[in-house]
C-alpha positions as CSV (number, residue, x, y, z in Angstrom):
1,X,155.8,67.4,111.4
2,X,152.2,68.7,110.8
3,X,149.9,66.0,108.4
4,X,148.8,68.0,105.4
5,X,145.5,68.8,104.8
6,X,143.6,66.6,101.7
7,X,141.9,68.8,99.4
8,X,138.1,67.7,99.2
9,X,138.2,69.5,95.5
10,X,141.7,69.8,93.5
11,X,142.1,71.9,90.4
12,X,143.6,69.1,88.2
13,X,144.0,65.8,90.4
14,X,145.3,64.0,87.4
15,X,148.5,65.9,88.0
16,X,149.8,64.8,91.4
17,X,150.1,61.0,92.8
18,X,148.2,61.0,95.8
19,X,149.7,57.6,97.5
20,X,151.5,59.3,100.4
21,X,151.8,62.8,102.1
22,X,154.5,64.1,99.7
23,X,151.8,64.9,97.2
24,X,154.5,63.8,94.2
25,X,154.1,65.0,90.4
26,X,152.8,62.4,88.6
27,X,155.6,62.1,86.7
28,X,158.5,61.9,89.1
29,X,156.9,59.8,91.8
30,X,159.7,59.8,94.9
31,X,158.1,57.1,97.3
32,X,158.6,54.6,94.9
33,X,154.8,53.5,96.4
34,X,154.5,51.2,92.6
35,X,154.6,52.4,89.2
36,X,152.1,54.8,89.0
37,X,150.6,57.5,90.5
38,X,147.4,56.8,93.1
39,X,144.6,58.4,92.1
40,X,142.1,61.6,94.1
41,X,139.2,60.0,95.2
42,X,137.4,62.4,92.8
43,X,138.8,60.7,90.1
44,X,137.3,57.2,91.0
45,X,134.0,58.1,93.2
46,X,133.0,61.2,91.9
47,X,133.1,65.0,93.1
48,X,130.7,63.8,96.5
49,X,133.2,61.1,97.0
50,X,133.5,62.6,100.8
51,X,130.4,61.9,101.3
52,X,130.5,58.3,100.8
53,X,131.2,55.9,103.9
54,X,132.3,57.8,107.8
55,X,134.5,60.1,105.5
56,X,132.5,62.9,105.9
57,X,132.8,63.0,109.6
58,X,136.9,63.8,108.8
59,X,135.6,67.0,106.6
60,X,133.1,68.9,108.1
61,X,133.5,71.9,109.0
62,X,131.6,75.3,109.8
63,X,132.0,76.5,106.4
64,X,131.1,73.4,104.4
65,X,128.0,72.0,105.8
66,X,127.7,68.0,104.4
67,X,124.4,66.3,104.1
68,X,123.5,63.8,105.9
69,X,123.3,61.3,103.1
70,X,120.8,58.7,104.8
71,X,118.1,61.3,105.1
């Protein structure tokens, strides 16, 4: 089975548990991965949040060119 792509930018991230590949409601987590739903990186780092660490490598593309953010 193909790996879903991770959206860089969701509409409303708050919505959806984003623990495992199954991309869950919030309310009617199936994984059983805790008690609550795992949050978008957006939520916790910010809308840049790819930019942060060797993610950025993992989304760059032709279309979304991704400062280098050491210079």
């Amino acid at each position: 089975m193909a790996k879903k792509k991770f959206p860089l930018h969701p509409k409303h991230p708050e919505r959806i548990c984003w623990g495992c590949d199954k991309y869950c409601p919030a309310d009617s987590l199936l994984c059983g991965n805790g008690s609550g739903r795992t949050e978008h990186p957006a939520e916790m780092l910010g809308e840049d949040w790819y930019t942060w660490g060797d993610w950025a490598e993992d989304f760059a593309t032709d279309a979304e060119k991704i400062p280098d953010p050491s210079g």
